[in-house]
Structure formats: structure tokens, C-alpha cells
PyMOL Python script that loads the backbone (N, CA, C, O; Angstrom):
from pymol import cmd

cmd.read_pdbstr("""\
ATOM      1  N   UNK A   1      82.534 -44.719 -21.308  1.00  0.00           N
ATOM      2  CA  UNK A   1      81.570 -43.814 -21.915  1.00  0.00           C
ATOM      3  C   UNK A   1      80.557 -44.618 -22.739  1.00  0.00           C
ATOM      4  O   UNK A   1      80.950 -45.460 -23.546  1.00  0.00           O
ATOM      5  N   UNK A   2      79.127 -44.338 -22.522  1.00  0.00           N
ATOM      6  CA  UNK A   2      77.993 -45.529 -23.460  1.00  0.00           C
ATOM      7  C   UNK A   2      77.911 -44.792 -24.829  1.00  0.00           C
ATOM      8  O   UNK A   2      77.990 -43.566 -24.900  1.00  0.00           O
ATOM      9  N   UNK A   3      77.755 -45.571 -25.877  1.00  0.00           N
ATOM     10  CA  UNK A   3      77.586 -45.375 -26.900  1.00  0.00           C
ATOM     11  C   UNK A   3      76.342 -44.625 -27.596  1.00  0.00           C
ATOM     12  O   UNK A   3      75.168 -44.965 -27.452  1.00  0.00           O
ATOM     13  N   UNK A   4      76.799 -43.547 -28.374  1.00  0.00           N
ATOM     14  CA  UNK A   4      75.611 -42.387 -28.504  1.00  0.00           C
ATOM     15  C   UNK A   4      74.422 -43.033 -29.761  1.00  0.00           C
ATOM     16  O   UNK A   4      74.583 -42.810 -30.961  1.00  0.00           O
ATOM     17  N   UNK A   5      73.658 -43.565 -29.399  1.00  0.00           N
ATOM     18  CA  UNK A   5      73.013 -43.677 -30.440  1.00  0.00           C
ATOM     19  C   UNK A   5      71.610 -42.669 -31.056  1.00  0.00           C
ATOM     20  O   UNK A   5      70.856 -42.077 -30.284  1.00  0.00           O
ATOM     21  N   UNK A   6      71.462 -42.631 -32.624  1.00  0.00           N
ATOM     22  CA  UNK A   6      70.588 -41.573 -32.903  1.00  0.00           C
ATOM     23  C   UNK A   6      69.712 -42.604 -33.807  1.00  0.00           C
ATOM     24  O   UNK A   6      69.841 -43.809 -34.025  1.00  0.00           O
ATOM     25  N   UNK A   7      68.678 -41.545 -34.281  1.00  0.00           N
ATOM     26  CA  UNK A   7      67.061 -42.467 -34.615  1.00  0.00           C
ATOM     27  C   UNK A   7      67.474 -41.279 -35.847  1.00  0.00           C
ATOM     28  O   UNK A   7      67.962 -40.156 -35.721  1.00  0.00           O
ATOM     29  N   UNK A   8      66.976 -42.191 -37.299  1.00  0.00           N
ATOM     30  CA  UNK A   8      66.338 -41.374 -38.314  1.00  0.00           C
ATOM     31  C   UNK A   8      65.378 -42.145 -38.999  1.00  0.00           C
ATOM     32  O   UNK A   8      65.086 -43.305 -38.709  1.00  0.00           O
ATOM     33  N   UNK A   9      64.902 -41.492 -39.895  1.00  0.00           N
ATOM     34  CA  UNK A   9      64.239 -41.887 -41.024  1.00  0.00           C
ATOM     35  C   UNK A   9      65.106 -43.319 -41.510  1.00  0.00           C
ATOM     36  O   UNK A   9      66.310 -43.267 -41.261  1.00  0.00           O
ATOM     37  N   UNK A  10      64.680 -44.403 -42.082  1.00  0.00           N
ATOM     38  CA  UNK A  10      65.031 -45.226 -43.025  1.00  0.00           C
ATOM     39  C   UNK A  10      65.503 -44.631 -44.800  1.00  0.00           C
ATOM     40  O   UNK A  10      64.674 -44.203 -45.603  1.00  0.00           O
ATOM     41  N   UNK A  11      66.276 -44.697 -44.939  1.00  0.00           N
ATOM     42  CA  UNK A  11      66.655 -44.446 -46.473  1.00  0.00           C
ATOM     43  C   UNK A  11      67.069 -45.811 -47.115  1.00  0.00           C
ATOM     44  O   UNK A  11      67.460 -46.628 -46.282  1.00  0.00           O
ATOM     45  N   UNK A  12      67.070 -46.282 -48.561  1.00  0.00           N
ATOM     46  CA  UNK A  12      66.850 -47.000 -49.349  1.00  0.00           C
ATOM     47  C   UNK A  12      68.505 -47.567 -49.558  1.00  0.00           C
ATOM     48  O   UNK A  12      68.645 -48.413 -50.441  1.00  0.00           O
ATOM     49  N   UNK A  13      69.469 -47.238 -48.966  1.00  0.00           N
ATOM     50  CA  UNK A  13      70.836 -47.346 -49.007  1.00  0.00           C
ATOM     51  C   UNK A  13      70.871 -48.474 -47.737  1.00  0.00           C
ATOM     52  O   UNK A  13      71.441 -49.561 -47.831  1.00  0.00           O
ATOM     53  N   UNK A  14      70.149 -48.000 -46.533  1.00  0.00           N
ATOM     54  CA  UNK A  14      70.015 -49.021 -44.880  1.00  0.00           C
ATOM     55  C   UNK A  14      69.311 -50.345 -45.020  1.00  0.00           C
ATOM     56  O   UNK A  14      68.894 -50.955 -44.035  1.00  0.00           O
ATOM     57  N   UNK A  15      69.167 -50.832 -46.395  1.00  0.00           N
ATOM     58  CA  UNK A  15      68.066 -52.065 -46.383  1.00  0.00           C
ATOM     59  C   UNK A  15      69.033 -53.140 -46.315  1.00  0.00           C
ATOM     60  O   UNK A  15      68.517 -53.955 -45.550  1.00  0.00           O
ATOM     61  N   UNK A  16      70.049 -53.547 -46.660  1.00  0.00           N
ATOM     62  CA  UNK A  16      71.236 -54.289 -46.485  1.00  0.00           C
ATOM     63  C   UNK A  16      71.735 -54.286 -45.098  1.00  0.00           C
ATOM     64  O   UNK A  16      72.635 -55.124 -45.049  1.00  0.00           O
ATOM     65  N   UNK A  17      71.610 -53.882 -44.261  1.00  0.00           N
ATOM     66  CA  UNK A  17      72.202 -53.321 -43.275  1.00  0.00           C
ATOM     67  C   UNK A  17      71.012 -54.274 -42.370  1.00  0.00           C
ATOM     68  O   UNK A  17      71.185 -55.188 -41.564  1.00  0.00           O
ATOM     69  N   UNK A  18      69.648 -53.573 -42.931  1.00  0.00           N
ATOM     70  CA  UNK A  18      68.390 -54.046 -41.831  1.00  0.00           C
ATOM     71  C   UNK A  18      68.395 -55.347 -42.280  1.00  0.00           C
ATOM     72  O   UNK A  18      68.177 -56.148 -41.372  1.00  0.00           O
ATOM     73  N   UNK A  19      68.612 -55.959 -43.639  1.00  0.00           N
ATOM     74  CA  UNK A  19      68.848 -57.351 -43.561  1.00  0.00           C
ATOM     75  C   UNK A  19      69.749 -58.242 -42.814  1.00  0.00           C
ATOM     76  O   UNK A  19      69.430 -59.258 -42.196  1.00  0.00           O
ATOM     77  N   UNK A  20      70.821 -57.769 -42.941  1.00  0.00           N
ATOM     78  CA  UNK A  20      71.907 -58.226 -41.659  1.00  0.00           C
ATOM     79  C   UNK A  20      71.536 -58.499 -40.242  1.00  0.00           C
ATOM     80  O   UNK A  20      71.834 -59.464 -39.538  1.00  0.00           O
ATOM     81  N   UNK A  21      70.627 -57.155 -39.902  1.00  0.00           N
ATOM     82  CA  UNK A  21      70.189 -57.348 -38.825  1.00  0.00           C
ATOM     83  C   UNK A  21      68.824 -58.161 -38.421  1.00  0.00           C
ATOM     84  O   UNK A  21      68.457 -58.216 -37.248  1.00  0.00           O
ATOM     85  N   UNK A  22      68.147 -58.746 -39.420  1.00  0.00           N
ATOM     86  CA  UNK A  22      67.051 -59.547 -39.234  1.00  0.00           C
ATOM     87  C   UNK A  22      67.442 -60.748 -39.390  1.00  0.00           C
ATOM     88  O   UNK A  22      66.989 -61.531 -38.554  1.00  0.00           O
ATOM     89  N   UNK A  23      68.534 -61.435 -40.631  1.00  0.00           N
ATOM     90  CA  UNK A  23      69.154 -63.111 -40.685  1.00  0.00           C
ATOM     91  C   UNK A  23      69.570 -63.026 -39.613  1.00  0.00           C
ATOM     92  O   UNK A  23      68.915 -63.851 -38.976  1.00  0.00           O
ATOM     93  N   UNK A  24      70.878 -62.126 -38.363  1.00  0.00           N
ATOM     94  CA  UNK A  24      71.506 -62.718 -37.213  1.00  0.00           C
ATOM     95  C   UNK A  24      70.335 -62.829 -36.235  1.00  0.00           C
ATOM     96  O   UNK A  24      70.188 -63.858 -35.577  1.00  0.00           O
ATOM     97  N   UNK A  25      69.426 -61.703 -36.117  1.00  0.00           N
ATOM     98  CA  UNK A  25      67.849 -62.017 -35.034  1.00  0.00           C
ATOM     99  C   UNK A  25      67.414 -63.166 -35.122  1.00  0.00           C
ATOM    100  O   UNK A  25      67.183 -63.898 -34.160  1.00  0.00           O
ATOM    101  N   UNK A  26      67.285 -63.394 -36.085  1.00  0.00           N
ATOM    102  CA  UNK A  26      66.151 -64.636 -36.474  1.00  0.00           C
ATOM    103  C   UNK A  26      66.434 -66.046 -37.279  1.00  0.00           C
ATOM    104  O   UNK A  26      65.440 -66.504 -37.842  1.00  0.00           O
ATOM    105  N   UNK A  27      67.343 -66.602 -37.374  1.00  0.00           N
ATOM    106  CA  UNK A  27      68.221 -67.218 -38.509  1.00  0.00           C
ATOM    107  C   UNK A  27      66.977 -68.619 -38.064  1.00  0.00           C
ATOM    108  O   UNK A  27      67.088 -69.388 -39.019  1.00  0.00           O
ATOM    109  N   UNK A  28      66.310 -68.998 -37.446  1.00  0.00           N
ATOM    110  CA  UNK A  28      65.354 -70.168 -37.117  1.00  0.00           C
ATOM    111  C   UNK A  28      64.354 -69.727 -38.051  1.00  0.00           C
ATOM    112  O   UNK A  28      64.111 -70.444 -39.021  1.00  0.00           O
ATOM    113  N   UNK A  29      63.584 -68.357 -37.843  1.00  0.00           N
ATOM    114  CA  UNK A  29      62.738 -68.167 -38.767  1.00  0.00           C
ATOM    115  C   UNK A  29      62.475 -68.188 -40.147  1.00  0.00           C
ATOM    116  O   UNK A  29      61.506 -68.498 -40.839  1.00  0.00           O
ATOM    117  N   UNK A  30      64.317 -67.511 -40.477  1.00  0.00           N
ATOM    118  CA  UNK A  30      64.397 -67.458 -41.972  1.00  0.00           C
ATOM    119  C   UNK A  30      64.040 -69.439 -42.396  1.00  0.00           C
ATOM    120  O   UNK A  30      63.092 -69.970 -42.976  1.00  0.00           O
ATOM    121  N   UNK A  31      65.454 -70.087 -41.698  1.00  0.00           N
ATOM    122  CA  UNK A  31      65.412 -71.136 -41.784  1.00  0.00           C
ATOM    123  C   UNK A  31      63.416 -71.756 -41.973  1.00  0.00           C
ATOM    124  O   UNK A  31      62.800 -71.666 -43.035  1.00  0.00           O
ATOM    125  N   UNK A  32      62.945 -72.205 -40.936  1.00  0.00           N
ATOM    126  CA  UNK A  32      62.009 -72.082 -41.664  1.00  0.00           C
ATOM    127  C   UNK A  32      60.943 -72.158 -42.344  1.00  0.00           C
ATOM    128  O   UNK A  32      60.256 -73.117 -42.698  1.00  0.00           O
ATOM    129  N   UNK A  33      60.866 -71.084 -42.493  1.00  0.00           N
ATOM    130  CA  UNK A  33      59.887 -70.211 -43.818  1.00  0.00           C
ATOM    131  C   UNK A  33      60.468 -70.680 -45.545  1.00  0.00           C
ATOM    132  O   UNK A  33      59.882 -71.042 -46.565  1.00  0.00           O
ATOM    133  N   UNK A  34      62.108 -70.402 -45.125  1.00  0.00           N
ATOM    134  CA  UNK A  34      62.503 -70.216 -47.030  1.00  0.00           C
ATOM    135  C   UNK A  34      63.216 -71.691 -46.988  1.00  0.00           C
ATOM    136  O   UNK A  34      63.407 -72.254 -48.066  1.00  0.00           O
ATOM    137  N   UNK A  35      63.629 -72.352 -45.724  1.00  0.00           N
ATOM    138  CA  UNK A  35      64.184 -74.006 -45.841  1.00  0.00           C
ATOM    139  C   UNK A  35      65.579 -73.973 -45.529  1.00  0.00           C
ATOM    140  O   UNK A  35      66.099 -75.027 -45.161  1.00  0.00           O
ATOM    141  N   UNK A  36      66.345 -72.818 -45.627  1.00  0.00           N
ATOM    142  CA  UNK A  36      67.855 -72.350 -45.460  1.00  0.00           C
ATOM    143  C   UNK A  36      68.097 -71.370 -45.563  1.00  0.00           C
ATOM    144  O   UNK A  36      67.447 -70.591 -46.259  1.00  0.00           O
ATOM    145  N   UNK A  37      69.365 -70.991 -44.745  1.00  0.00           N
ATOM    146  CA  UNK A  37      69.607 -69.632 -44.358  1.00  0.00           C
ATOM    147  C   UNK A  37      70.252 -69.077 -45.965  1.00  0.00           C
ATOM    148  O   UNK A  37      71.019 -69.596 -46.775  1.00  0.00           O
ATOM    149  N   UNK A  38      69.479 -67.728 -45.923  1.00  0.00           N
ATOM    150  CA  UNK A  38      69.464 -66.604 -47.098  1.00  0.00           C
ATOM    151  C   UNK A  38      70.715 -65.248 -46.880  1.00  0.00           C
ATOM    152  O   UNK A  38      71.205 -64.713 -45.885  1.00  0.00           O
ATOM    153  N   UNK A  39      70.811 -65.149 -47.691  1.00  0.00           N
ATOM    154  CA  UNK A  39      71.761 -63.879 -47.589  1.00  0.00           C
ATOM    155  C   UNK A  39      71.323 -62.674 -46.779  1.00  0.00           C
ATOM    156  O   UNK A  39      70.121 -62.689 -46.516  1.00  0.00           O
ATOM    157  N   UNK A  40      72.070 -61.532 -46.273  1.00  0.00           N
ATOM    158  CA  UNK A  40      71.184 -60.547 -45.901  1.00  0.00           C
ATOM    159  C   UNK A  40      70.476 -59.922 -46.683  1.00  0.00           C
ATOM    160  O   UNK A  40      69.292 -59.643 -46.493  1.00  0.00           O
ATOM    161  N   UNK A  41      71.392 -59.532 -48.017  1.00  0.00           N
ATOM    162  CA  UNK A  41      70.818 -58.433 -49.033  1.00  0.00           C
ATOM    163  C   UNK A  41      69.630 -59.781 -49.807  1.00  0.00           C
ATOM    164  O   UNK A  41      69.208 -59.531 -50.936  1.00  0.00           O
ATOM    165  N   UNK A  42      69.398 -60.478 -49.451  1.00  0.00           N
ATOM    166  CA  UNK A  42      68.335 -61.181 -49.882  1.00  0.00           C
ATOM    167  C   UNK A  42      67.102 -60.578 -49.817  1.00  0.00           C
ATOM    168  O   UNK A  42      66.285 -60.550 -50.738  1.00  0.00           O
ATOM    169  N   UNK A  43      66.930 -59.940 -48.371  1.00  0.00           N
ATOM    170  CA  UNK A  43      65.722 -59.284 -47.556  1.00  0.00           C
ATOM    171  C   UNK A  43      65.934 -57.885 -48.266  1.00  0.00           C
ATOM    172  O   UNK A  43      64.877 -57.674 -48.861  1.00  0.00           O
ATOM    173  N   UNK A  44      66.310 -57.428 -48.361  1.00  0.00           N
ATOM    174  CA  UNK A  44      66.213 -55.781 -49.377  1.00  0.00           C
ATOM    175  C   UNK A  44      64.989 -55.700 -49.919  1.00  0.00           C
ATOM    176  O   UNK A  44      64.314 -54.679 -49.784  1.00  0.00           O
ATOM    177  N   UNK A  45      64.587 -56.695 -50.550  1.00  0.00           N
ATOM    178  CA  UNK A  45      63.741 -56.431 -51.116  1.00  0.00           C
ATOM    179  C   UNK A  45      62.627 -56.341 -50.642  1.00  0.00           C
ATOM    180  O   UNK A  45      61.700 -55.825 -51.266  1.00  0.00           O
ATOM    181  N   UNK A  46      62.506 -56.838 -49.417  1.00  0.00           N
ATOM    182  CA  UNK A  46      61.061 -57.000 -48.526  1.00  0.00           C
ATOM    183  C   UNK A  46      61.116 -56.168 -47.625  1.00  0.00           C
ATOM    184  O   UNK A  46      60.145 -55.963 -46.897  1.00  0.00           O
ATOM    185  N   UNK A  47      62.288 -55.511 -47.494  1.00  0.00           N
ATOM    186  CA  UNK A  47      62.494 -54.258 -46.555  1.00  0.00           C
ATOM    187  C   UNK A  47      62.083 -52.936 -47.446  1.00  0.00           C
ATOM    188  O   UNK A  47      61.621 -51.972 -46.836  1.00  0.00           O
ATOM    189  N   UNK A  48      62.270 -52.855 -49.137  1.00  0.00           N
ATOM    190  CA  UNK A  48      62.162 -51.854 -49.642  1.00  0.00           C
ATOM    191  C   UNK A  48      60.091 -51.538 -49.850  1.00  0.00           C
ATOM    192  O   UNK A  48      59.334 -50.578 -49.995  1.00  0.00           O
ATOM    193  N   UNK A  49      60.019 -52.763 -49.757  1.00  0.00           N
ATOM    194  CA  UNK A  49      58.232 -52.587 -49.809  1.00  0.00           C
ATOM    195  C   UNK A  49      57.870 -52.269 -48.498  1.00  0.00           C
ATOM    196  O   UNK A  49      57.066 -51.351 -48.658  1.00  0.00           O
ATOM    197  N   UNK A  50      57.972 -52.468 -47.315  1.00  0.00           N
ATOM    198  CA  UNK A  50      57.736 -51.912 -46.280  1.00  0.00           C
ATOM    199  C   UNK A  50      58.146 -50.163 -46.554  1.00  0.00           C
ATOM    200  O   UNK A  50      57.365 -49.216 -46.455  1.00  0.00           O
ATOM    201  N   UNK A  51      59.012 -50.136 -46.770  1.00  0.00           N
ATOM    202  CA  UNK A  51      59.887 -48.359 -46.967  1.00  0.00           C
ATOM    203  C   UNK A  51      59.012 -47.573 -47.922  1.00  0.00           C
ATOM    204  O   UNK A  51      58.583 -46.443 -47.687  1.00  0.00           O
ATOM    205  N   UNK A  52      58.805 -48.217 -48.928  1.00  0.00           N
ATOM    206  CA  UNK A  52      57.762 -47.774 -49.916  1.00  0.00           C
ATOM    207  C   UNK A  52      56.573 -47.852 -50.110  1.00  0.00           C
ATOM    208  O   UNK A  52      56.051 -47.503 -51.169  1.00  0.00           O
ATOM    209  N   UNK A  53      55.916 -48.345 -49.075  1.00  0.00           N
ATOM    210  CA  UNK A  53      54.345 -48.833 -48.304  1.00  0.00           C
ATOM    211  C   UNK A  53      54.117 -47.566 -47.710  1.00  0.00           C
ATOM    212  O   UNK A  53      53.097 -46.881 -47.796  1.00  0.00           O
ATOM    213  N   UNK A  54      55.494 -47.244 -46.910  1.00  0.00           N
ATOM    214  CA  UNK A  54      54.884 -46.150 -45.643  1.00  0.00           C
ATOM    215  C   UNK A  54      56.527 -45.846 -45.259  1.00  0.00           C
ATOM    216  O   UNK A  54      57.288 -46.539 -44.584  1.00  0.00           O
ATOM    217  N   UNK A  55      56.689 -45.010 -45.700  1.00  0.00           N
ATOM    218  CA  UNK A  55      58.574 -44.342 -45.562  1.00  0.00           C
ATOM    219  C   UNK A  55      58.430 -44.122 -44.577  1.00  0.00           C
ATOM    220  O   UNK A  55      59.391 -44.604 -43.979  1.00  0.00           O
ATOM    221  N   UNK A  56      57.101 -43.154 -43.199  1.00  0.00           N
ATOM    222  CA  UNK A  56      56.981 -42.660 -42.547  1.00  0.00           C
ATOM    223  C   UNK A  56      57.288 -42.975 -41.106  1.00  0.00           C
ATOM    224  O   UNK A  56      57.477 -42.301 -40.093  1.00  0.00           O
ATOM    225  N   UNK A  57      57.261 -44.456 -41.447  1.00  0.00           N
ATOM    226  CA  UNK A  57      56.863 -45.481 -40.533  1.00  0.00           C
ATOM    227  C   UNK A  57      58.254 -46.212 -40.463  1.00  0.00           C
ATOM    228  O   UNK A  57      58.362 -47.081 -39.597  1.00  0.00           O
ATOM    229  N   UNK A  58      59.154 -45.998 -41.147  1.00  0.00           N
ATOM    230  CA  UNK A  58      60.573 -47.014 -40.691  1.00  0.00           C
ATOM    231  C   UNK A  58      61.852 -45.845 -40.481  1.00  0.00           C
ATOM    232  O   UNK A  58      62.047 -44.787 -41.081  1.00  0.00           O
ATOM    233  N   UNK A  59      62.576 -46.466 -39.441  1.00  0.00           N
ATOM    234  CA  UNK A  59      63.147 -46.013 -38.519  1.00  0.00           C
ATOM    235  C   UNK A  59      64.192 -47.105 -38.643  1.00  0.00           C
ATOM    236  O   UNK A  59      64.123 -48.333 -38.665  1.00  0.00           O
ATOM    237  N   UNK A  60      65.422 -46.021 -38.733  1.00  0.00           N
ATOM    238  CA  UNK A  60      66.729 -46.934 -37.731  1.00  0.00           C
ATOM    239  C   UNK A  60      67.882 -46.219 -36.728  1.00  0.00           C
ATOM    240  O   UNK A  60      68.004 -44.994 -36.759  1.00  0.00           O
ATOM    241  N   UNK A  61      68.354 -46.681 -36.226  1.00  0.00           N
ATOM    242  CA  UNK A  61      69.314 -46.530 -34.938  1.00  0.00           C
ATOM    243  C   UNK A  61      70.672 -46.777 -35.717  1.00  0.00           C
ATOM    244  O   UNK A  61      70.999 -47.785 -36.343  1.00  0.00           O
ATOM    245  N   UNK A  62      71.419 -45.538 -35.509  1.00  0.00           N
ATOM    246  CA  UNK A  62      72.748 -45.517 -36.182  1.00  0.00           C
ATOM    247  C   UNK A  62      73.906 -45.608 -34.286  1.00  0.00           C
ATOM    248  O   UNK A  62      73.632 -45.081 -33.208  1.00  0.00           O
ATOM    249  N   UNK A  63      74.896 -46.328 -34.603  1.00  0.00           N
ATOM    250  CA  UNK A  63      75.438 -46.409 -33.394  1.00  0.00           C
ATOM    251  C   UNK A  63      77.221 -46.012 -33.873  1.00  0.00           C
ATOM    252  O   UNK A  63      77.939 -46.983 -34.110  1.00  0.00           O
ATOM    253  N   UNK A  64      77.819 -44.622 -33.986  1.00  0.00           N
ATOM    254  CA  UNK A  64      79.060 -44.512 -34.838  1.00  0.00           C
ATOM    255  C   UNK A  64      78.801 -44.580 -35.819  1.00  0.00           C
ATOM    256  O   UNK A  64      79.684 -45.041 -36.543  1.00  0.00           O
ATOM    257  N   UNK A  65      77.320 -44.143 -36.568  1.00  0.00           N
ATOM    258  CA  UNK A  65      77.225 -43.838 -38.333  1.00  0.00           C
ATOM    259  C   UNK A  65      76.914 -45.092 -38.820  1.00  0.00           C
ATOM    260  O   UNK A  65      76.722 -45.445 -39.984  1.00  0.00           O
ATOM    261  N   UNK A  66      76.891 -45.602 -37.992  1.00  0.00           N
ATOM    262  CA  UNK A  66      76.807 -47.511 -38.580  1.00  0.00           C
ATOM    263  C   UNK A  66      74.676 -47.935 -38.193  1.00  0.00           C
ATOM    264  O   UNK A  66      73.920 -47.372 -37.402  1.00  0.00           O
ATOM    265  N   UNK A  67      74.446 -48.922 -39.013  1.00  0.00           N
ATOM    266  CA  UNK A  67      72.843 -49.199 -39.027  1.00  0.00           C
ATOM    267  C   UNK A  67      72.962 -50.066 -37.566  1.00  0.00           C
ATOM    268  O   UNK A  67      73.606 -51.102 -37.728  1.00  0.00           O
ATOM    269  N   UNK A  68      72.653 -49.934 -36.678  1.00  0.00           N
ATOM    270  CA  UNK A  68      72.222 -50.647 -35.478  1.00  0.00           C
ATOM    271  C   UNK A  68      70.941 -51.493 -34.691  1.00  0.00           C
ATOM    272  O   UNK A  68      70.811 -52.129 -33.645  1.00  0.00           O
ATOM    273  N   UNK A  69      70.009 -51.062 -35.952  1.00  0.00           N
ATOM    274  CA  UNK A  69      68.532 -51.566 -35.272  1.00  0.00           C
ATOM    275  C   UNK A  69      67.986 -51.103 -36.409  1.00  0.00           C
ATOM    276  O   UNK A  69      68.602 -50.502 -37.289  1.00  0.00           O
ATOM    277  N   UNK A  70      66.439 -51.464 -36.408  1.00  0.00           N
ATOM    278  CA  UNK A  70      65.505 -50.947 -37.262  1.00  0.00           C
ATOM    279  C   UNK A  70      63.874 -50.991 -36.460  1.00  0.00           C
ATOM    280  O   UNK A  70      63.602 -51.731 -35.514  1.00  0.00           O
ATOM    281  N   UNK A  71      63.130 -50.219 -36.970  1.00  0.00           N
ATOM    282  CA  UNK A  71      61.551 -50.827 -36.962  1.00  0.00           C
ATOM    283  C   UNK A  71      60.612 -50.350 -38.056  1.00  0.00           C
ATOM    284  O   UNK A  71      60.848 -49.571 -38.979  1.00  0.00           O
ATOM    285  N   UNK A  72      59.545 -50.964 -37.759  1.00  0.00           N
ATOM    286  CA  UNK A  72      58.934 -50.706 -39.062  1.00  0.00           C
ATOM    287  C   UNK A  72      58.073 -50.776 -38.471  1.00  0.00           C
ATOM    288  O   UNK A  72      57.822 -51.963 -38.261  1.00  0.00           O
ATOM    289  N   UNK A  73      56.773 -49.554 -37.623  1.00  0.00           N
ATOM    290  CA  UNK A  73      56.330 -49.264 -37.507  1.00  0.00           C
ATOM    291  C   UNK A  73      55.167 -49.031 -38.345  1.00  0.00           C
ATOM    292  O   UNK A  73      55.327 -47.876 -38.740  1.00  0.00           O
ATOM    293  N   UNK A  74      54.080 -49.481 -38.842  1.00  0.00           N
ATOM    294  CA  UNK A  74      53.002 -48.960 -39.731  1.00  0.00           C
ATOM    295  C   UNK A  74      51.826 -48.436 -38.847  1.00  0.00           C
ATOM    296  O   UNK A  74      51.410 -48.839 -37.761  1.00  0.00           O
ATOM    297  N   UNK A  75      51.495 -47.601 -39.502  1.00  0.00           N
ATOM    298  CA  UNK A  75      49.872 -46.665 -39.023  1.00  0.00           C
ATOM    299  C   UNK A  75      48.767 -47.821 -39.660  1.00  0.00           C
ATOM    300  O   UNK A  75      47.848 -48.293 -38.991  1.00  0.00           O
ATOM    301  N   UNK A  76      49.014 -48.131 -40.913  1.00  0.00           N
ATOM    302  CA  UNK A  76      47.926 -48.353 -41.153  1.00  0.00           C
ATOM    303  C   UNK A  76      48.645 -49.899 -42.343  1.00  0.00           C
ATOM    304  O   UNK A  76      49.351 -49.667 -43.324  1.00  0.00           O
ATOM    305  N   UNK A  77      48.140 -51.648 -41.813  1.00  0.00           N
ATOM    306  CA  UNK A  77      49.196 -52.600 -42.602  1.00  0.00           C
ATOM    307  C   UNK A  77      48.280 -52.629 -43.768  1.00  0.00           C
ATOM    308  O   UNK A  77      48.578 -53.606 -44.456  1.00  0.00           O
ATOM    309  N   UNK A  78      47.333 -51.994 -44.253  1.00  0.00           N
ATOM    310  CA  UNK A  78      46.617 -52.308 -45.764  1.00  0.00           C
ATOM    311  C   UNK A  78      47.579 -51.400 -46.640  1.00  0.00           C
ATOM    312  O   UNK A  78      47.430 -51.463 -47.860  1.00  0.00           O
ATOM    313  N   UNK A  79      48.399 -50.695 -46.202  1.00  0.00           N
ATOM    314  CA  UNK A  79      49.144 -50.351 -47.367  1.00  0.00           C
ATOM    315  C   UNK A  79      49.886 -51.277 -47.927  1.00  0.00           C
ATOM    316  O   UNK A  79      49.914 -51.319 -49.157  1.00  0.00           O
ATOM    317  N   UNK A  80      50.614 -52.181 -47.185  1.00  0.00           N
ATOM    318  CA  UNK A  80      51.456 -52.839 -47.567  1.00  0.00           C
ATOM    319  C   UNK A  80      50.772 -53.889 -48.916  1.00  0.00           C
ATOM    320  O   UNK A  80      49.647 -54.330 -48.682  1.00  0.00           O
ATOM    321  N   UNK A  81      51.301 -54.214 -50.037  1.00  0.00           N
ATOM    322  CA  UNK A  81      50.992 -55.409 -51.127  1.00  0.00           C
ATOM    323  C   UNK A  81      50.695 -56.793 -50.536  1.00  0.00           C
ATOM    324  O   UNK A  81      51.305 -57.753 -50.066  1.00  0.00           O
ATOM    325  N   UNK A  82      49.215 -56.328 -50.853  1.00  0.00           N
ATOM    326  CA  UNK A  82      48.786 -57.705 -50.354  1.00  0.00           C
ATOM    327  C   UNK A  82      47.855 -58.040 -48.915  1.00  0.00           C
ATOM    328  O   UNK A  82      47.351 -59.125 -48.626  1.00  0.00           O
ATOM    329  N   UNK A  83      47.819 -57.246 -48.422  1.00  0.00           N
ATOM    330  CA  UNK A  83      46.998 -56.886 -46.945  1.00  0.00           C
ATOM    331  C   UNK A  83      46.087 -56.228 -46.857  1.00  0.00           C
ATOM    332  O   UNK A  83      45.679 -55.904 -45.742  1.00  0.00           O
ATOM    333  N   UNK A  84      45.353 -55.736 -48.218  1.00  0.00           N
ATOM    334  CA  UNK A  84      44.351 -55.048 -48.306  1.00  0.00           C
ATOM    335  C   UNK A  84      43.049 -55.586 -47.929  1.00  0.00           C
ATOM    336  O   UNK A  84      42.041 -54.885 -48.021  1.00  0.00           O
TER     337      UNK A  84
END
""", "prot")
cmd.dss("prot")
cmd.show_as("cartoon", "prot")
cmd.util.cbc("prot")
cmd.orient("prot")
């Protein structure tokens, strides 16, 4: 049987979760940008300004209630700090 997955809104509790899932994606990039690999809940914080830029716009994939994916979709990137 394939695994049911569902789409919601991003809430401010899933940013730990979307960090997890961006250090195992990308662990070359983190590497680097910051010089060595970072914690997940490191990224929280750069996940919560995206969320709070544009809530509208981030999305994640729960797979069994669990965070499975994310995106961060923006309409418009001058919201974000710093891209104006």
C-alpha cells in the first residue's frame, strides 16, 4: 500500500523538521557557505523569516503526521529582509 501523503500550510512548530530536511538535501551547500555542517534547528531561523515574509507561500508534506518535504514558494521575493 503507497504512503498517503497530505499538503498544508507551514506552521512555526515544522521549522525544525524543514531544517532536517534541508542539512540531509544539501549538507555540500551548508558546508560551504557557513564552512561546516550546522545543526538542523540552526536553520529555524531562516525558515521562520521566509514563514513570516509570506505564510501564504510555505507548504509542507506530512507523510504519517510526520514533516516530509517543504517549499517555499513566494509570489512576490521583495518581501523577504533584504531583497527589496
Amino acid at each position: 500500500m503507497a504512503e498517503q501523503i497530505s499538503y498544508r500550510h507551514t506552521r512555526a512548530g515544522d521549522l525544525c523538521a524543514i531544517g532536517e530536511i534541508f542539512v540531509a538535501a544539501f549538507p555540500e551547500s551548508v558546508r560551504h557557505y557557513v564552512g561546516h555542517a550546522i545543526p538542523p534547528d540552526a536553520l529555524a531561523d531562516v525558515f521562520a523569516i521566509c514563514l513570516d515574509a509570506e505564510v501564504e507561500a510555505c507548504f509542507v508534506a506530512e507523510v504519517d503526521g510526520r514533516v516530509a518535504g517543504y517549499i517555499f514558494a513566494p509570489a512576490h521575493f521583495s518581501r523577504l529582509p533584504g531583497t527589496a
